[in-house]
N, C-alpha and C positions, 0 to 999 in steps of 0.2 A: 539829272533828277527826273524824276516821273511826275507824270500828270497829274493833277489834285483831281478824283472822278466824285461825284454827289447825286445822289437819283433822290426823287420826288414823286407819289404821286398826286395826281392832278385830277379832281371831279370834273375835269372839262374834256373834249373830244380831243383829237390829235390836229384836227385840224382847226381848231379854236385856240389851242396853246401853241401852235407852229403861228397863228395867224398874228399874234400877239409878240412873240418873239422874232419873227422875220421883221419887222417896224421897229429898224432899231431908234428909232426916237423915241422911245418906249425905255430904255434902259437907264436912266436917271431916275425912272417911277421906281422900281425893283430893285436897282440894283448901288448899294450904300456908297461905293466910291466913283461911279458915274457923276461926272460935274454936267457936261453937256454930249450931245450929239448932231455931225452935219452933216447929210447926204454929199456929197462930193457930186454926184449927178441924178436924177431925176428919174432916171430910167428904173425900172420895174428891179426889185433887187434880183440879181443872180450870179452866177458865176464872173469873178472881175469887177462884180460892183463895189464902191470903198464910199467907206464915210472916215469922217476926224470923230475921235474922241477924245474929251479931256476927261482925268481921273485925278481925284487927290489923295494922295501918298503923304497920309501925315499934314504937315502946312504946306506943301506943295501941289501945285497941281502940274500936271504931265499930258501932254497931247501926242496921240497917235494914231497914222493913217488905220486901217484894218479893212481889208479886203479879200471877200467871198471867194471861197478857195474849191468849197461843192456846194452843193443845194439840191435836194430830195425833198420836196413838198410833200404832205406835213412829217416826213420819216426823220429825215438830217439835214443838218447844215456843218459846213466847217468855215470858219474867219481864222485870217493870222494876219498878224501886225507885219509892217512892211516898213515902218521908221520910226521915230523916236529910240529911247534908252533900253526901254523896258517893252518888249514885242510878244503881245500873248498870239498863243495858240487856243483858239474855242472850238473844241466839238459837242453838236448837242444830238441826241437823238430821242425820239419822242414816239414808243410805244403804243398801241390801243389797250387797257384793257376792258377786262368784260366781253359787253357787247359793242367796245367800243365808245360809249359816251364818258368812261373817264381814260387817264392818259400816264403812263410813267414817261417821265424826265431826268434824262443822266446827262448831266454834263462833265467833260473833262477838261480839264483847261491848265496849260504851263505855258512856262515863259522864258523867252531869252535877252541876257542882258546882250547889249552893244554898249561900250565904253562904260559912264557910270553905273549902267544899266548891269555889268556884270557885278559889280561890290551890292547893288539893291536887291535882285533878286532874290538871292539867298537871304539874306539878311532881315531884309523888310518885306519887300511884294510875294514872297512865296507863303510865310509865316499870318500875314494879315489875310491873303486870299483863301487859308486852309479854315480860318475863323471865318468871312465874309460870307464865302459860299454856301453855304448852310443856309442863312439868314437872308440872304438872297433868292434862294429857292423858294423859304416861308415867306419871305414877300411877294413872290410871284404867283403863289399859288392861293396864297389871300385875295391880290386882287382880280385875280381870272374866276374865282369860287362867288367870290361878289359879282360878277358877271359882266366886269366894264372891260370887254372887247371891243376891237373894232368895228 
């Protein structure tokens, strides 16, 4: 299957919405099926760094490693799941326009089932995630337009 892609744009800098989506303890604010999130290590995010996340999928909820695959400050980042069922793939990239003080945002994001993760996929988490996204975006961009950065 192909990637679900969604661009956005964003009346904040590139590096004000990189700044805000690189902290991924930030991902519960925005985004609807984030339950929590734990840095796994301390260190500065970059390449190799992993946090847990838990998602709920319905009355379920589902945890999984994800670990920084690139990272281009404030241009791109890429994440891909490394365990659980259900192992997404997140690429985001983060445009200047203008003169730079606002921002487009594309993300694209798919996923791989492992065991029950191949029957949810299809079924559930691709179907929910192509509705999510969207609304995920306009949350994002609500609360960076309000101005509550780091």
């Amino acid at each position: 299957m192909s990637a679900i892609k969604e661009t956005i744009d964003i009346s904040r800098s590139p590096a004000e919405v990189f700044s805000y989506i690189a902290d991924p303890t930030h991902l519960p604010e925005w985004q609807e099926s984030a339950v929590s999130v734990r840095r796994i290590s301390e260190a500065p995010l970059g390449v190799g760094s992993k946090v847990a996340v838990t998602r709920r999928l319905g009355r379920r909820e589902f945890s999984t490693t994800m670990q920084v695959i690139e990272v281009d400050p404030p241009r791109y980042w890429h994440v891909h799941g490394i365990d659980g069922p259900v192992r997404g793939d997140i690429q985001g990239r983060i445009e200047p326009l203008g003169t730079g003080e606002r921002s487009r945002l594309t993300l694209a994001v798919d996923f791989e089932g492992q065991g029950i993760g191949k029957v949810l996929v299809p079924l559930m988490v691709k179907p929910r995630a192509r509705k999510e996204i969207p609304k995920d975006e306009e949350n994002l961009k609500a609360i960076l337009e309000r101005g509550v950065t780091p």
